[in-house]
TORKOL-4160 file (C-alpha; in steps of 0.2 Angstrom, whole numbers, padded with zeros to 4 digits, m for minus):
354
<pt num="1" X="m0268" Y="0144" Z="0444"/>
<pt num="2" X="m0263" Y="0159" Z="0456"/>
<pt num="3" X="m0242" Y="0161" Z="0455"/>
<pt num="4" X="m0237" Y="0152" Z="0472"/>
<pt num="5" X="m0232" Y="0165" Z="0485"/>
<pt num="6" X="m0219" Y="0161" Z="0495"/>
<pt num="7" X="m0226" Y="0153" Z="0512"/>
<pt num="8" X="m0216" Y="0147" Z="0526"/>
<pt num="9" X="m0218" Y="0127" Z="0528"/>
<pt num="10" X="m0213" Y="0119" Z="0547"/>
<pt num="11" X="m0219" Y="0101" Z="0545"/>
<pt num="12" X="m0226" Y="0094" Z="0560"/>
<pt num="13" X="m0213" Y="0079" Z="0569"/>
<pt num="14" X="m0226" Y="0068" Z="0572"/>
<pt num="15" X="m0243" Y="0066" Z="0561"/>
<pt num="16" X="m0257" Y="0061" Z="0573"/>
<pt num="17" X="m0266" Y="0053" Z="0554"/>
<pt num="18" X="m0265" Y="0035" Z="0563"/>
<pt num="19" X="m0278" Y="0043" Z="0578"/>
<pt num="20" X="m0291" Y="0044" Z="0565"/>
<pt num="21" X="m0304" Y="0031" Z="0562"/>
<pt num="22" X="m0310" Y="0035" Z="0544"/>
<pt num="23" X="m0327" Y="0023" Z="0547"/>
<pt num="24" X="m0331" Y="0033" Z="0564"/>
<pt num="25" X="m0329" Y="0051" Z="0562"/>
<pt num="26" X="m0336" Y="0062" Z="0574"/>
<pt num="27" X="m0337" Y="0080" Z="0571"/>
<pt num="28" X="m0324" Y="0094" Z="0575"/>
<pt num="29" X="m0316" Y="0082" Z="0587"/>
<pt num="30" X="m0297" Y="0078" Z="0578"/>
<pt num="31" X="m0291" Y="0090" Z="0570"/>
<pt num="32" X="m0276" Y="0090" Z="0555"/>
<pt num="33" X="m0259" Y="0091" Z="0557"/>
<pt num="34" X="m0256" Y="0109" Z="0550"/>
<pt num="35" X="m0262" Y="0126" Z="0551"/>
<pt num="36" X="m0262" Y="0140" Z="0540"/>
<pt num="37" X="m0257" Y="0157" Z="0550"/>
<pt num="38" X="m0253" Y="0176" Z="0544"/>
<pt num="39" X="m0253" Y="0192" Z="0553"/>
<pt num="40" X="m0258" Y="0209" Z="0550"/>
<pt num="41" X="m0247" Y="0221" Z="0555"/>
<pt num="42" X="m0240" Y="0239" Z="0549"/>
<pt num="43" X="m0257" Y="0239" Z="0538"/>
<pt num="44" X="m0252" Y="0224" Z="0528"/>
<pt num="45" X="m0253" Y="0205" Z="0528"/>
<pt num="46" X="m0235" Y="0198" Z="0531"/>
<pt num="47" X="m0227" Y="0183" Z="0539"/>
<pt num="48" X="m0236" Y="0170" Z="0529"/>
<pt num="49" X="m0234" Y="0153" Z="0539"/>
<pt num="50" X="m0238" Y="0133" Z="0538"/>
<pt num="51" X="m0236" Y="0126" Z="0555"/>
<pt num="52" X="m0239" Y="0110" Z="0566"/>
<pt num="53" X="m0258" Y="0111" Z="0572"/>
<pt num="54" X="m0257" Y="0118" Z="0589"/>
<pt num="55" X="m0260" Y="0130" Z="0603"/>
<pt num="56" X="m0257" Y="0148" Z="0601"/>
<pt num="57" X="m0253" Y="0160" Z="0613"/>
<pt num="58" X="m0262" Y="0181" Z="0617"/>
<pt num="59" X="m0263" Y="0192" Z="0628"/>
<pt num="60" X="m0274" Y="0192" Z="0641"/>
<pt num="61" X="m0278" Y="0209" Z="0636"/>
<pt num="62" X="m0283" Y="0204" Z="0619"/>
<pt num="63" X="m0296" Y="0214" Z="0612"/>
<pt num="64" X="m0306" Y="0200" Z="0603"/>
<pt num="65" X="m0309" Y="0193" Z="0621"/>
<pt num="66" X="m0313" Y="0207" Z="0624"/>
<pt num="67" X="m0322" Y="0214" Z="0610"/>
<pt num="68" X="m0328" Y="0200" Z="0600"/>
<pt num="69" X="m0319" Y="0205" Z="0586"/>
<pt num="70" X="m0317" Y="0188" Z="0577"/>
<pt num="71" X="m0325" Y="0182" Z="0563"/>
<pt num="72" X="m0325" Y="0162" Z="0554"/>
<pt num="73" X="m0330" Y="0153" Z="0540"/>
<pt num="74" X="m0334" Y="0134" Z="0538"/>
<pt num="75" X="m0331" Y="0125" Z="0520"/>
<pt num="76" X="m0324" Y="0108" Z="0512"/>
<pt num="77" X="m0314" Y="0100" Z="0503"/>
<pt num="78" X="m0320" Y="0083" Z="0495"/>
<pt num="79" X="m0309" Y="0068" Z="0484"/>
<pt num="80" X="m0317" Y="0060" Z="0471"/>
<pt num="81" X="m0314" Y="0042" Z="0464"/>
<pt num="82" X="m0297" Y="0046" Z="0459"/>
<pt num="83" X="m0292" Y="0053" Z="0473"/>
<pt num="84" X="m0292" Y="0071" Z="0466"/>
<pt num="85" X="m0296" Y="0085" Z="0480"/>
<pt num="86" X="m0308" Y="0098" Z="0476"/>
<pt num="87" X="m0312" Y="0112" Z="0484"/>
<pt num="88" X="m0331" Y="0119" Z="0486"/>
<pt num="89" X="m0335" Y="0135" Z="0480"/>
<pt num="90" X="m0320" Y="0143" Z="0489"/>
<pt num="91" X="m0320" Y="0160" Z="0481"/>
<pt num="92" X="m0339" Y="0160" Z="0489"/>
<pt num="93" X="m0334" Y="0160" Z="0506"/>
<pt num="94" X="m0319" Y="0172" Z="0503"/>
<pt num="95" X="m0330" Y="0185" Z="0500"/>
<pt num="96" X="m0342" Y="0182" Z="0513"/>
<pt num="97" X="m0328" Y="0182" Z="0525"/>
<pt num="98" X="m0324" Y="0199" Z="0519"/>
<pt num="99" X="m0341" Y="0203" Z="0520"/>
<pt num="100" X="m0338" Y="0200" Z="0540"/>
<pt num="101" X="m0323" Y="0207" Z="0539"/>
<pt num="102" X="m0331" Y="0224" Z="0532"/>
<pt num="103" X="m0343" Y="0222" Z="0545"/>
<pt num="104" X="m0334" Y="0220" Z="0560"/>
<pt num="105" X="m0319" Y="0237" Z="0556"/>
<pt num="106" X="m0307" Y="0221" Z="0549"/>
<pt num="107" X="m0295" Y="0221" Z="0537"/>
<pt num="108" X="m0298" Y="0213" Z="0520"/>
<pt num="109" X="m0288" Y="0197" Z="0514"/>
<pt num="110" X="m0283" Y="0197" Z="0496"/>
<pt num="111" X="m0289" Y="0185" Z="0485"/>
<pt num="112" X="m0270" Y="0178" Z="0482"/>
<pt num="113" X="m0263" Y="0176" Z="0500"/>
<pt num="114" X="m0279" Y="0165" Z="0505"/>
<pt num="115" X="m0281" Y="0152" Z="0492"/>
<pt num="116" X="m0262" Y="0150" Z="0490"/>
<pt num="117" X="m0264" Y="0147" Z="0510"/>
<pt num="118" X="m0278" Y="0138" Z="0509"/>
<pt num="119" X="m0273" Y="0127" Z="0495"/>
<pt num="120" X="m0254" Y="0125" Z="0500"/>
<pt num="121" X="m0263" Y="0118" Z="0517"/>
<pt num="122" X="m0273" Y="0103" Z="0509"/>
<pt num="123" X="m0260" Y="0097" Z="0499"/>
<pt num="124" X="m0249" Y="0096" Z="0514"/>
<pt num="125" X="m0262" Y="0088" Z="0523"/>
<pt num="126" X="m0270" Y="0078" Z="0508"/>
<pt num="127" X="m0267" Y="0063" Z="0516"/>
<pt num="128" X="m0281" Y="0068" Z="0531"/>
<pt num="129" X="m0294" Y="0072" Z="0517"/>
<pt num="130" X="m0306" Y="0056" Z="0519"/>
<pt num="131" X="m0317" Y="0047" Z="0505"/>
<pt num="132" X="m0328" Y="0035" Z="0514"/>
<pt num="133" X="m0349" Y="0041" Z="0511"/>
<pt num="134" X="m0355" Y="0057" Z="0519"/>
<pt num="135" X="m0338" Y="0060" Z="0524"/>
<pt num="136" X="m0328" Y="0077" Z="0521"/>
<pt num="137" X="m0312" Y="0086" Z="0525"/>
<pt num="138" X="m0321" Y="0102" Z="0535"/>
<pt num="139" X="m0312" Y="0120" Z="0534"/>
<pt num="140" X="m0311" Y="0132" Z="0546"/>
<pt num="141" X="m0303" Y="0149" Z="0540"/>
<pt num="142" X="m0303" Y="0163" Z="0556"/>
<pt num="143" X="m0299" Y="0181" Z="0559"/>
<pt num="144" X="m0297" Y="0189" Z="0575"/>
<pt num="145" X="m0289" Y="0205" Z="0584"/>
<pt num="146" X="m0272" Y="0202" Z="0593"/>
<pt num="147" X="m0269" Y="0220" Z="0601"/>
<pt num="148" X="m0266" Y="0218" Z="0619"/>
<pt num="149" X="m0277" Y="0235" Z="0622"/>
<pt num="150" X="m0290" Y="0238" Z="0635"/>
<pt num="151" X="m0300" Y="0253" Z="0624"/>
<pt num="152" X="m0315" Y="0251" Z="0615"/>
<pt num="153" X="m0309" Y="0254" Z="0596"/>
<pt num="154" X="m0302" Y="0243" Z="0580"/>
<pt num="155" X="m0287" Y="0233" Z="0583"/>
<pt num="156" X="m0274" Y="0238" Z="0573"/>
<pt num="157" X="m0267" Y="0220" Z="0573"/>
<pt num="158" X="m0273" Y="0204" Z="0569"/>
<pt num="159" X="m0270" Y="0186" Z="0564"/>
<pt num="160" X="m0280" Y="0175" Z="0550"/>
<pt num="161" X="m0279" Y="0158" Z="0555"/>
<pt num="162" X="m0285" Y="0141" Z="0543"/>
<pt num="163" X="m0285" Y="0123" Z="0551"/>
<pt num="164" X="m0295" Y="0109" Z="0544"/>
<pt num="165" X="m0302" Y="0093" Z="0552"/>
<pt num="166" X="m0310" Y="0076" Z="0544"/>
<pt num="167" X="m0329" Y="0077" Z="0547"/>
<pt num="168" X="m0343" Y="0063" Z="0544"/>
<pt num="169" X="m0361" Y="0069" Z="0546"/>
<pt num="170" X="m0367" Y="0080" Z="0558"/>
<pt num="171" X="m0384" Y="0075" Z="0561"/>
<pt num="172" X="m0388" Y="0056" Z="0559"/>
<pt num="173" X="m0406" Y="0059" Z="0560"/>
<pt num="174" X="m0421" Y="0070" Z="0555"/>
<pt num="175" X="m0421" Y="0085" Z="0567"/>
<pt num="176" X="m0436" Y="0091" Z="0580"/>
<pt num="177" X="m0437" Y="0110" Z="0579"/>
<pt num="178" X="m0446" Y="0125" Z="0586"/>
<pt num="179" X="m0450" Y="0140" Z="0582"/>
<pt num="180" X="m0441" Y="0151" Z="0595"/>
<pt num="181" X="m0455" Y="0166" Z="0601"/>
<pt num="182" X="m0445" Y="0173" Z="0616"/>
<pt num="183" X="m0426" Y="0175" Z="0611"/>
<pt num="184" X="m0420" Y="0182" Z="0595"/>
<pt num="185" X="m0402" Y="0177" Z="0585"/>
<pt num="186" X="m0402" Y="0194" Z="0576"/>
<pt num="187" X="m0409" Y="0211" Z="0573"/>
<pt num="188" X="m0412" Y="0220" Z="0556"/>
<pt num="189" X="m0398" Y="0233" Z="0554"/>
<pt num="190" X="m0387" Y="0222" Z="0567"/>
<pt num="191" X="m0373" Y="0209" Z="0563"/>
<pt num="192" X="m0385" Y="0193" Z="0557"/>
<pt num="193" X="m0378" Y="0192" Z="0541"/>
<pt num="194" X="m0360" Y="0191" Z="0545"/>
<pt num="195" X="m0351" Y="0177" Z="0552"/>
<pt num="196" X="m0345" Y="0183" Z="0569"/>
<pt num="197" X="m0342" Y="0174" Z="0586"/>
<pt num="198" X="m0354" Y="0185" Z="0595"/>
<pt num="199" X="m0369" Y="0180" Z="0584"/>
<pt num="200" X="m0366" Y="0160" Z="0587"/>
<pt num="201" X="m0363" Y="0164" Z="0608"/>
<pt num="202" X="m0378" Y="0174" Z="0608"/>
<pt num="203" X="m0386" Y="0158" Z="0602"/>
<pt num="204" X="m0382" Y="0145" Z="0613"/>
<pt num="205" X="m0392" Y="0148" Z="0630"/>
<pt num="206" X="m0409" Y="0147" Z="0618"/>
<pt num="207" X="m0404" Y="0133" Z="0611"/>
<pt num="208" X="m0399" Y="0125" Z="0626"/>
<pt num="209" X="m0418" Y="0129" Z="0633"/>
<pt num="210" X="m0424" Y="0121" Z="0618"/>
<pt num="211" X="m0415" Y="0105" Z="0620"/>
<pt num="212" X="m0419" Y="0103" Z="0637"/>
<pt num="213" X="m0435" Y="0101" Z="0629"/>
<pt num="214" X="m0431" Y="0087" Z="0617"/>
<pt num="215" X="m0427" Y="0098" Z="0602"/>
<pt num="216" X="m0412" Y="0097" Z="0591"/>
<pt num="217" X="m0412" Y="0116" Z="0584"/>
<pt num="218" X="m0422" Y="0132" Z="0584"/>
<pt num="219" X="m0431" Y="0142" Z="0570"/>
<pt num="220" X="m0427" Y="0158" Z="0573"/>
<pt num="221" X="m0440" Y="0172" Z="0571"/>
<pt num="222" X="m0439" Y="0189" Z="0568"/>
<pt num="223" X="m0434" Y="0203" Z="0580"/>
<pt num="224" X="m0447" Y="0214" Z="0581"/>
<pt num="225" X="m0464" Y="0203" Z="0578"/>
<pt num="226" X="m0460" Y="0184" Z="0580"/>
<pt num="227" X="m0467" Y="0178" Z="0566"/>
<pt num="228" X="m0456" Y="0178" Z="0552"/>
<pt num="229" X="m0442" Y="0166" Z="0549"/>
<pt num="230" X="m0425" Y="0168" Z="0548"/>
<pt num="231" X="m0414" Y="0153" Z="0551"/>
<pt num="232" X="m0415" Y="0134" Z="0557"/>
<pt num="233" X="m0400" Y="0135" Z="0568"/>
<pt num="234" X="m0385" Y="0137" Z="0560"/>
<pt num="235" X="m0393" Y="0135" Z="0542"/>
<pt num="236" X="m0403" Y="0143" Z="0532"/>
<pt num="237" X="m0420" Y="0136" Z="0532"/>
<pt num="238" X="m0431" Y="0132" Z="0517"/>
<pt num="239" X="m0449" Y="0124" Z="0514"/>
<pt num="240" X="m0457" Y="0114" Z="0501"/>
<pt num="241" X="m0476" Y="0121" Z="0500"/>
<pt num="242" X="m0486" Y="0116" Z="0484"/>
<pt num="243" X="m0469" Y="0108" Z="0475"/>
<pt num="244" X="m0463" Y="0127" Z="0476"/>
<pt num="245" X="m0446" Y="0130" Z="0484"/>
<pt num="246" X="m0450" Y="0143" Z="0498"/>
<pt num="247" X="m0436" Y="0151" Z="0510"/>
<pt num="248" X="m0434" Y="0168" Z="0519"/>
<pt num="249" X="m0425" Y="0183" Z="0509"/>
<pt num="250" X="m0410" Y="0188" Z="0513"/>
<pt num="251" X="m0409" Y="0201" Z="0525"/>
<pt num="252" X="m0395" Y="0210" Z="0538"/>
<pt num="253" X="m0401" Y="0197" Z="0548"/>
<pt num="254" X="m0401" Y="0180" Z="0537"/>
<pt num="255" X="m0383" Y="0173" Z="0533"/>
<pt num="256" X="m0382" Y="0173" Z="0514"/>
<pt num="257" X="m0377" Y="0154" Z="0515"/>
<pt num="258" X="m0367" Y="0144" Z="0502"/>
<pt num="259" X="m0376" Y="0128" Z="0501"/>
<pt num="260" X="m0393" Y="0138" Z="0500"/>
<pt num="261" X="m0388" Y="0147" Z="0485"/>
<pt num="262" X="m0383" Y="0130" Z="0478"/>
<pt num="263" X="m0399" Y="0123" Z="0485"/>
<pt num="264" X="m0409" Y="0138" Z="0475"/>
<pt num="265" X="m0399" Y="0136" Z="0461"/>
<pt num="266" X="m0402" Y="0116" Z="0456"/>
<pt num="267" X="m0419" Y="0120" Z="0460"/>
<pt num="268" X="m0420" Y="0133" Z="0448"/>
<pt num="269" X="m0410" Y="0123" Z="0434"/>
<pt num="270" X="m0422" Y="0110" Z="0438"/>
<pt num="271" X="m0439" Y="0122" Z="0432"/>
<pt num="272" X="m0444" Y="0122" Z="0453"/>
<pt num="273" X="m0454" Y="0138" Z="0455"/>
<pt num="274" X="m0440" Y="0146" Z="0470"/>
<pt num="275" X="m0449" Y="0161" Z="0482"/>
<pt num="276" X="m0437" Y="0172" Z="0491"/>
<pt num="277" X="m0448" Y="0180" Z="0502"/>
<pt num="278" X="m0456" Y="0185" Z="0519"/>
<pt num="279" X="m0460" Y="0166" Z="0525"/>
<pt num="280" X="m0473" Y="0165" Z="0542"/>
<pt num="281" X="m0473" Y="0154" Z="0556"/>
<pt num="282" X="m0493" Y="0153" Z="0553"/>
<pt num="283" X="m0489" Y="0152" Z="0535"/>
<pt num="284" X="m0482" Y="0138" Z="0538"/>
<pt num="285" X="m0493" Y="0129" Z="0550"/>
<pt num="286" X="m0506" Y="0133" Z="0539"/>
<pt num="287" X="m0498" Y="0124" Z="0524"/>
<pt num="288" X="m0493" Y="0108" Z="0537"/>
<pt num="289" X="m0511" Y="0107" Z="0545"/>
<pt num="290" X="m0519" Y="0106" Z="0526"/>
<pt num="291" X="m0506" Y="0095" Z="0519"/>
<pt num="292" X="m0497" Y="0108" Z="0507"/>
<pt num="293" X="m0480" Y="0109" Z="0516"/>
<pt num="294" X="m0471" Y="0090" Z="0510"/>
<pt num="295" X="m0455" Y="0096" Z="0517"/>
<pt num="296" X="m0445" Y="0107" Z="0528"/>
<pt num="297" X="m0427" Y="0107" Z="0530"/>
<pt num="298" X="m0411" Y="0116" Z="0536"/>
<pt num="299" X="m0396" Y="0119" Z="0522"/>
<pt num="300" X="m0377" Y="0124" Z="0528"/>
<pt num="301" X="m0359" Y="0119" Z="0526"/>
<pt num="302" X="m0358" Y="0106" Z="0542"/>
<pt num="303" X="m0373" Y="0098" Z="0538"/>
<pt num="304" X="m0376" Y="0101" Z="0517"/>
<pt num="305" X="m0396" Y="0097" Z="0519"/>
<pt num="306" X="m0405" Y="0093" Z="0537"/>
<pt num="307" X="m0422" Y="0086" Z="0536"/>
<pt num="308" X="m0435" Y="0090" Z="0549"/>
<pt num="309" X="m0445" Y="0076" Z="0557"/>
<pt num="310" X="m0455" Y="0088" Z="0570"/>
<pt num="311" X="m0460" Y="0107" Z="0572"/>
<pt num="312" X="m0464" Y="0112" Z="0588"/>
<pt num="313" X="m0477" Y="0130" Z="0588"/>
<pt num="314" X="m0484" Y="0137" Z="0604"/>
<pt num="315" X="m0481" Y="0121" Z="0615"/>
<pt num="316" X="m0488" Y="0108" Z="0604"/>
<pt num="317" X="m0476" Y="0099" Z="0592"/>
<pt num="318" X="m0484" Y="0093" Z="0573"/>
<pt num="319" X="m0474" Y="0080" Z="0563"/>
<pt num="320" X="m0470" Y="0083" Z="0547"/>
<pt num="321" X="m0474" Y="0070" Z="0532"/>
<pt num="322" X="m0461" Y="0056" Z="0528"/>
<pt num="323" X="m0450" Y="0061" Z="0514"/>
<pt num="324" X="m0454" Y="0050" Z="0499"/>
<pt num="325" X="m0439" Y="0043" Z="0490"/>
<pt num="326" X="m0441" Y="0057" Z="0475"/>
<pt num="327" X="m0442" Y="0072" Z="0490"/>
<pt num="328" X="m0433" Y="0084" Z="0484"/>
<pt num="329" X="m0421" Y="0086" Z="0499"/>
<pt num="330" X="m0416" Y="0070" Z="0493"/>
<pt num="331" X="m0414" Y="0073" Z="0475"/>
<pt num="332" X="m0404" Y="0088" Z="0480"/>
<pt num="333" X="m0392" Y="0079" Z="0493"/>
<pt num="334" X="m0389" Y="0066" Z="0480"/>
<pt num="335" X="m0385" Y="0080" Z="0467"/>
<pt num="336" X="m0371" Y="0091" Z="0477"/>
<pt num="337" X="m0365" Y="0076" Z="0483"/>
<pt num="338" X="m0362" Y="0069" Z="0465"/>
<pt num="339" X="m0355" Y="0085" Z="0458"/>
<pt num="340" X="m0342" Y="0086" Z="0474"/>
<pt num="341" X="m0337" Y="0068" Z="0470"/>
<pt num="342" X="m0333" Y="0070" Z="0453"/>
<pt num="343" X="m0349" Y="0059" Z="0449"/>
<pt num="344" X="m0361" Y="0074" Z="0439"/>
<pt num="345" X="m0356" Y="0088" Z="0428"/>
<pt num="346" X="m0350" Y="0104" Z="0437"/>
<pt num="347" X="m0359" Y="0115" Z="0427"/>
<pt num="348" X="m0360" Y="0130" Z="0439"/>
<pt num="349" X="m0339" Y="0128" Z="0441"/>
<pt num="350" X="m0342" Y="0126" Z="0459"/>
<pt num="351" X="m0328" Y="0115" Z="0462"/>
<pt num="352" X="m0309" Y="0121" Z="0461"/>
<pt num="353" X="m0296" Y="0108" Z="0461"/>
<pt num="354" X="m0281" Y="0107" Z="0472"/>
């Protein structure tokens, strides 16, 4: 265990844990009664604070409006049967959120100051972490630019935010996709694989397009051809064709996402052939059309594993085959839900008590 930094605690006056309704949570809607806030200033982290969850004041000159310099993570925090809380893979999104960092001219946050922030924050608010099935406490660690400067350049200031929220599933039901031929989420050599506002604003009018439609979520292609894919949404996507684990390769333009290297990795302890490659919209079509592709599914923090029921491909939608109760979208859901819970083994030392 890190040696405790000295944070600043304000506890809030009045919890708002009596609001929340543990059998019907929706998600992102109430949030916990504390954040987690630091600033950078002078070229170092200082000012360390837990406060009462609430609203935060900038300038109207601040250059992340402006700019778009702000970057975010999403994680959890689950308890088990004893009520112990764990923490998933934590030290995971750390370094992807420095890998944004990095990417958008952002400082970098020591190991130290954010899990004692981070792990201060949920025992304070241990109370609001749930245990009823599917249900999870969801994480939300943020950095953006605070200078109040009209110029195109680095802030030299910014403020690294955590707040948390209770979460139950957020999709009840298999998705209906498409793949997305017009619009594009990322470009090689752009910012696709770091998690920045931009990238998820960017996203919304397509998505919006294709709901009008009747669809849940997009698969995104690539830039330059359209063909290949790179995401479901806001997951990673993966397909099962011929019982082989197939999902795009990392790229500048693919996320490197938590739950699809935990996804690849039971796969792989389970002697599943895993291809990281180049994946094909007609590729595949193909494989549905001739009754190689069982399954196709999105994999990320909010939703852990998102079956799709539908894909839609040059205005003609095809229905994908029932899941059988050994699919292994299913086996795989029951795994990382059993080692979050305490239920399996942890053998990868995914899990990090609080």
């Amino acid at each position: 265990m890190l040696d405790t930094l000295t944070i600043r605690t304000q506890r809030t006056s009045a919890s708002r844990l009596q609001q929340l309704d543990p059998e019907h949570i929706e998600f992102g809607k109430i949030f916990s009664d504390h954040m987690f806030v630091v600033d950078y200033r002078d070229g170092e982290w200082q000012d360390a604070q837990l406060l009462p969850y609430g609203d935060i004041s900038v300038s109207p000159a601040n250059s992340a409006l402006h700019y778009g310099q702000a970057i975010f993570e999403g994680m959890k925090a689950y308890k088990n049967a004893e009520g112990e809380i764990t923490l998933f893979r934590p030290y995971d999104n750390l370094h992807r959120l420095n890998a944004s960092a990095e990417r958008m001219c952002m400082p970098q946050v020591p190991e130290e100051l954010f899990m004692q922030g981070l792990t201060q924050l949920i025992r304070l608010d241990a109370d609001w972490v749930p245990n009823t099935p599917g249900s999870a406490l969801y994480i939300r660690p943020l950095m953006f630019a605070t200078d109040g400067f009209i110029g195109v350049r680095p802030s030299n200031e910014y403020r690294l935010l955590i707040f948390t929220c209770p979460v139950g599933l957020y999709y009840s039901k298999p998705l209906r996709v498409r793949f997305e031929e017009k619009y594009v989420r990322s470009v090689e050599g752009g910012a696709g694989y770091a998690k920045n506002a931009g990238n998820y604003g960017a996203a919304m009018y397509p998505t919006k397009l294709a709901q009008q439609e009747g669809y849940n979520q997009l698969i995104w292609t690539d830039a330059s051809e359209h063909r290949y894919v790179e995401e479901s949404g806001t997951m990673n996507a993966i397909f099962i064709i011929d019982g082989r684990l197939v999902t795009p390769a990392l790229s500048s333009s693919i996320l490197d996402g938590i739950t699809r290297r935990s996804v690849l990795q039971l796969a792989r302890d389970w002697g599943m052939s895993v291809e990281e490659r180049k994946v094909s919209a007609v590729e595949v079509m193909q494989a549905l059309a001739e009754g190689r592709l069982q399954e196709a599914f999105g994999v990320g923090t909010a939703a852990t594993i998102a079956p799709i029921s539908v894909i839609g491909y040059q205005g003609q939608d095809h229905e994908l085959p029932q899941p059988g109760e050994d699919a292994f979208s299913l086996r795989v859901s029951a795994a990382l839900h059993a080692i979050r819970t305490g239920q399996a083994p942890d053998t990868h030392n995914w899990m990090i008590a609080v």
